[in-house]
C-alpha positions in Angstrom: 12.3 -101.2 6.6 12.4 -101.0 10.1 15.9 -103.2 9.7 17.0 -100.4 8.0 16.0 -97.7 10.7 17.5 -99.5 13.3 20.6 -99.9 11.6 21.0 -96.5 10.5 20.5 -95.3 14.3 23.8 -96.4 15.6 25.4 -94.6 12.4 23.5 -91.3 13.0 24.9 -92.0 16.8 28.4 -92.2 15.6 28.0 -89.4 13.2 26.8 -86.9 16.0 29.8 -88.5 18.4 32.4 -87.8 15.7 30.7 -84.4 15.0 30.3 -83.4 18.6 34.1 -84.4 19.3 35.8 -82.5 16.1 34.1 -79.5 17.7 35.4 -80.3 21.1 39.1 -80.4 19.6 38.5 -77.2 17.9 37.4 -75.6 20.6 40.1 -77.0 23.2 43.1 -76.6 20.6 42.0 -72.8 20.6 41.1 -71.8 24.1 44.3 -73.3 25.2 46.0 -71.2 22.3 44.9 -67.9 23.6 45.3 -69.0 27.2 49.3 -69.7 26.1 49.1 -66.3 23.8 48.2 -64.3 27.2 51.0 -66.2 29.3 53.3 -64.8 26.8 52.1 -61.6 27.0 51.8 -61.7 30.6 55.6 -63.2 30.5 57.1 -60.0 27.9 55.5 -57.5 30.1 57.3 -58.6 33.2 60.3 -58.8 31.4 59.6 -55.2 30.3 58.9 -54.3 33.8 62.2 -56.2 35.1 64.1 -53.9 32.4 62.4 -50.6 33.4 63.5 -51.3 37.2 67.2 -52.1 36.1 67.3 -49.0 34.2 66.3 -46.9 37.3 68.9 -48.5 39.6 71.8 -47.4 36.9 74.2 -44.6 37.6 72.5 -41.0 36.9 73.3 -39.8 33.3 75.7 -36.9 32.9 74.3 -33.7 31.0 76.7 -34.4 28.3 75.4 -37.7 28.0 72.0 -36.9 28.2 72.0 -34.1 25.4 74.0 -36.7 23.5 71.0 -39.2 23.3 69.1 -39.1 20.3 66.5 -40.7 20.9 66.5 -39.9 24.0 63.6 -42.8 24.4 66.2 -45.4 24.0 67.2 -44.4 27.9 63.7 -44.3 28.7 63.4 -44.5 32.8 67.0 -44.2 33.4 67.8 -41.4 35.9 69.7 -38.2 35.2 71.1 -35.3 37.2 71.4 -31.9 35.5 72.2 -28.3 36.9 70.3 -25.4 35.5 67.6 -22.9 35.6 63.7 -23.3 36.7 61.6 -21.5 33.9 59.1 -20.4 36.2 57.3 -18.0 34.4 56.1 -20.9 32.0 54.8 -23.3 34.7 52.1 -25.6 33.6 49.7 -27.2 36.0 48.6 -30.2 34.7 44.4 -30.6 36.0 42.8 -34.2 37.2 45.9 -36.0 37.4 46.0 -38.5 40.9 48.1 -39.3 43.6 47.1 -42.2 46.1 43.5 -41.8 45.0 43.6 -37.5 45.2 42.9 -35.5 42.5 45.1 -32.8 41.7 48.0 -31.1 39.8 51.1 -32.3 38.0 53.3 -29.1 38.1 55.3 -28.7 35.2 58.2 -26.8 34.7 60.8 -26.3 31.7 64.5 -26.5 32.4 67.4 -24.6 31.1 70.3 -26.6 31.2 73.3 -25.6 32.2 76.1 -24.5 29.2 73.7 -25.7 26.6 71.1 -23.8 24.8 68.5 -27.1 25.4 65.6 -27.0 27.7 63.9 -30.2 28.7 60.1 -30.2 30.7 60.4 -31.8 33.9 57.5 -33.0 35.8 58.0 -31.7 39.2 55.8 -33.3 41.2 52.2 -33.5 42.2 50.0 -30.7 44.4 46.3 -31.4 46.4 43.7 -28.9 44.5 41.5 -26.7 46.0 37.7 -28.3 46.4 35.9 -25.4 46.3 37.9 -23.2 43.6 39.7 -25.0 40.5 41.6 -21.8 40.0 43.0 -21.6 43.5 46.6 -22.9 43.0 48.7 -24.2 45.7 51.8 -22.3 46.7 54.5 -24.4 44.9 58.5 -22.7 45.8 60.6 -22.6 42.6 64.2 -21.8 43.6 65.9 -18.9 41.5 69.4 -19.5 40.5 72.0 -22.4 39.2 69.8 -25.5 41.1 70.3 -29.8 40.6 67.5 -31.8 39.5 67.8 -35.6 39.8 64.8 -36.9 37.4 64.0 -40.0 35.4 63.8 -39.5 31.8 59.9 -40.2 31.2 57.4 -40.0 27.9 56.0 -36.2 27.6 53.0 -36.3 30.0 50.1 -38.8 29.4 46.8 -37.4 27.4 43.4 -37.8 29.6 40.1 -37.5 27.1 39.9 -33.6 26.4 36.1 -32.1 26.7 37.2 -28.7 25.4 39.8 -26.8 23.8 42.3 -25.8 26.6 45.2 -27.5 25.3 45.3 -24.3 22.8 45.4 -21.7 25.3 48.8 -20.0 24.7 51.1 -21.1 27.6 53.4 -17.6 27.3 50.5 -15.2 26.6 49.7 -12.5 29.6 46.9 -13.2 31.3 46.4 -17.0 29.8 44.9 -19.5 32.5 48.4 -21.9 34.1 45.9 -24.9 34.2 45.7 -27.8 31.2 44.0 -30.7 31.0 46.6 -32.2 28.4 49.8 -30.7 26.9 51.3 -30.7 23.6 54.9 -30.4 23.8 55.6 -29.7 19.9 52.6 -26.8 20.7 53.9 -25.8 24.0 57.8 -25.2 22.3 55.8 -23.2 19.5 54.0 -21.0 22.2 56.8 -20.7 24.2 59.8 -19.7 21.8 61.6 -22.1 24.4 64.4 -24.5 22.4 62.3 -27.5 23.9 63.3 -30.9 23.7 59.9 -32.5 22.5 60.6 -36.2 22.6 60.8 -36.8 26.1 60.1 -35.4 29.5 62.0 -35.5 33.0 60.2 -36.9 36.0 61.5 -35.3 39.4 62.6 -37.9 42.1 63.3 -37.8 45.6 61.5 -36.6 48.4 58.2 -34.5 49.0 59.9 -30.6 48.6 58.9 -27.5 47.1 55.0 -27.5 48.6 55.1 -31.0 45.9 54.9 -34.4 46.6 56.7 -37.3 44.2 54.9 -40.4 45.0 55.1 -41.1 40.8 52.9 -44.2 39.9 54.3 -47.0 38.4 53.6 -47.7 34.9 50.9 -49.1 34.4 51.7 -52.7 32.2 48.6 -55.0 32.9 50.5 -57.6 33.7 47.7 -58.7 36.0 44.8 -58.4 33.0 46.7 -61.0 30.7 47.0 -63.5 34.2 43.5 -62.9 34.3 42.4 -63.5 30.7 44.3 -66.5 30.7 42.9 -68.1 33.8 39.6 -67.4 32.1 40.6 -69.7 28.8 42.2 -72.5 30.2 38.9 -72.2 32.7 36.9 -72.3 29.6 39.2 -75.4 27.9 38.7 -77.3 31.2 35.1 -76.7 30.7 35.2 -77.7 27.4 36.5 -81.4 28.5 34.1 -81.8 31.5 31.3 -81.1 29.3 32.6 -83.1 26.2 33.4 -86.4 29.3 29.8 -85.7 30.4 27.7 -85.8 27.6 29.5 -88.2 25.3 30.4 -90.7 27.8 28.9 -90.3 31.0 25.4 -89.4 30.2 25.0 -92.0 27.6 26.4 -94.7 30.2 24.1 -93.5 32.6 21.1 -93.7 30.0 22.1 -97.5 28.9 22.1 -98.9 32.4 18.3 -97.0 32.9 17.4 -98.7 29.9 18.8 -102.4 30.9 17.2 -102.1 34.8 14.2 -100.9 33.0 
């Protein structure tokens, strides 16, 4: 009998071994697959962010060519130069929005473009708000007459998380509030009457003018996060091996020579 036990021993021993080492594998093979799967990711977003730069060093689009695009997302970032006419009765000041760690305004204006019956929103620029009254707006100048915007076609304005129900204030109605946390474009055309162009938005470029400031954030890609994750994977798969060298080989090494001094 006790023949038996100790000849079953080393079999339990090379049962748990296999065991433990299957699970190693496992757990190597997919670690090191997610690391890879963040690389890529990390690897398509720079290429997207490559993409987004080259578009913004291309030629301004024409006005004929920019009415022409439809969608006008497939030019997303590209620049464009129109002549026109400020809208600024309908000025939208967008609330909480940041600039170099500030909070303030995005001033939003629509556009009527020149020999077209198309208006496009274009995202002005930014403005400091007053601390000690919300309501107190900045003077921003909006020139009257035939002007030249040089923009970047950009999505409508992002969405922040929306605690209330200011979004349905009419834009156009007397006496209705300027200031928005978020706007609809789709609503804000309805409000207005305006013939907007709801699929995109312009985002001003150039120098600080106007009482507004045009420091624009880049987009944000997290190009960084999927660096990050992937670091932490391939730290866990290394992990993985130094643990499985440790306790399969090392440790039980360490054990037998204890045992044969002993």
């Amino acid at each position: 009998m006790s023949d038996g036990l100790v000849s079953a021993a080393p079999r339990a021993r090379r049962g748990r071994f296999w065991l433990v080492t299957l699970a190693a594998v496992a757990m190597l093979a997919a670690t090191v697959s997610l690391g890879r799967w963040q690389l890529s990711r990390a690897a398509q977003k720079e290429a997207l962010q490559a993409q987004i730069e080259a578009r913004k060093n291309l030629p301004p689009l024409t006005e004929g060519e920019f009415l022409a695009l439809d969608p006008a997302t497939e030019a997303m970032h590209r620049p464009v130069r129109l002549r026109g006419l400020w809208l600024a009765p309908h000025t939208i000041y967008l609330d909480n929005r940041q600039m170099h760690g500030v909070p303030g305004f995005y001033v939003l204006t629509p556009f009527a473009i020149e020999d077209s019956n198309r208006t496009v929103l274009i995202q002005r620029g930014w403005v400091q708000r007053n601390f000690t009254d919300r309501t107190q707006l900045a003077p921003v100048e909006t020139p009257s007459g035939l002007v030249e915007v040089t923009a970047r076609i950009a999505p409508p304005p992002a969405h922040l998380l929306a605690l209330g129900k200011e979004d349905a204030a009419p834009a156009a109605s007397p006496g209705s509030s300027p200031i928005r946390q978020n706007l609809d474009l789709d609503a804000y055309r309805t409000e207005t009457g305006l013939p907007l162009r709801t699929d995109v938005s312009l985002m001003q470029t150039g120098p600080a003018s106007e009482g507004l400031q045009r420091d624009w954030p880049v987009p944000a890609l997290g190009i960084e996060k999927h660096y990050g994750y992937a670091f932490q994977w391939f730290g866990l798969a290394a992990l993985v091996v130094i643990l499985y060298v440790w306790f399969q080989f090392i440790a039980p090494y360490r054990r037998a020579r204890r045992v044969r001094r002993g």
